[in-house]
C-alpha positions in Angstrom: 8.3 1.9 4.3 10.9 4.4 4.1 12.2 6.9 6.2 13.3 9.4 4.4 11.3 12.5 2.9 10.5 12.0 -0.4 8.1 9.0 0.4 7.2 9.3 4.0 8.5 9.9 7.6 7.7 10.9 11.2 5.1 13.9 10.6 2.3 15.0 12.7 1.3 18.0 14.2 2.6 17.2 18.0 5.8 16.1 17.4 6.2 18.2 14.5 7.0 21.8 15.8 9.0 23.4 13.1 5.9 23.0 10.9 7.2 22.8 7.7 4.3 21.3 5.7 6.7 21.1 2.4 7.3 17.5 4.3 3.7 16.2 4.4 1.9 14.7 1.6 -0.8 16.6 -0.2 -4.4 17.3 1.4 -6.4 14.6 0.7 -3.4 11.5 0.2 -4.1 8.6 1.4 -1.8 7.1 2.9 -0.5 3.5 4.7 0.8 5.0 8.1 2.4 3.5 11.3 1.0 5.0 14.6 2.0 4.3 17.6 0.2 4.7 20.9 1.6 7.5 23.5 0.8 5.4 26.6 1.2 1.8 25.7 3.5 2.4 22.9 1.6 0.1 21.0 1.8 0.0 17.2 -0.2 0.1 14.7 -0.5 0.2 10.8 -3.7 1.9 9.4 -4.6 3.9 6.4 -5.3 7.5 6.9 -6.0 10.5 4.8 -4.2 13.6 5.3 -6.1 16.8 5.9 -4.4 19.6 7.7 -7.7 21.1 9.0 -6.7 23.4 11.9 -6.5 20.9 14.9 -6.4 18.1 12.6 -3.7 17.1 10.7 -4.7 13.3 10.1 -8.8 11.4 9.3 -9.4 7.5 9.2 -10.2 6.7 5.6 -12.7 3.9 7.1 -15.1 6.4 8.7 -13.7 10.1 7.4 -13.1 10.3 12.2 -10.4 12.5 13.4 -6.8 10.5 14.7 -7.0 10.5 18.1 -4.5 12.4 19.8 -3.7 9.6 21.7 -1.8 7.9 18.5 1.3 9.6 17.1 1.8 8.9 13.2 6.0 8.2 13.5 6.2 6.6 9.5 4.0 7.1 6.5 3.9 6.0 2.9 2.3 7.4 0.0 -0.5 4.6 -1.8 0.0 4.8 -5.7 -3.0 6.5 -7.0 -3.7 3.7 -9.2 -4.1 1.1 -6.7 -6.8 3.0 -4.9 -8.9 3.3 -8.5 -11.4 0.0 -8.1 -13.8 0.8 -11.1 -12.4 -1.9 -12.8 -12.3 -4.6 -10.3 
């Protein structure tokens, strides 16, 4: 995973005050994403799907939930498009 902007970096709405959404993937990317726990600092690598919906900036793509609050998304990386079309599998 990389850390620079082009493919993915430390975005989400707490710890991202300045806002500036040119950073973020588009709605509806799914991406592979490292979160880590505010308490524990536990860590974590999940896919998500990003959503910028008001509160929201981040949904599981195993049940569509919302990221807890509790889990901070500190690296992402775009999944190629192609990998995630399984008709022909």
């Amino acid at each position: 995973m990389s850390n620079d902007n082009a493919g993915g970096s430390i975005f989400n709405a707490p710890s991202n005050p300045s806002g500036d959404r040119s950073k973020y993937p588009e709605v509806g990317a799914i991406v592979v994403a490292i979160v880590r726990h505010w308490h524990t600092k536990g860590i974590r690598v999940v896919t998500l799907r990003y959503v910028h919906e008001g509160d929201c900036d981040w949904r599981t793509t195993d049940d569509n939930s919302e990221l807890s609050y509790d889990w901070t998304v500190i690296k992402w990386e775009m999944i190629p498009k192609a990998w995630l079309d399984v008709s022909s599998i």
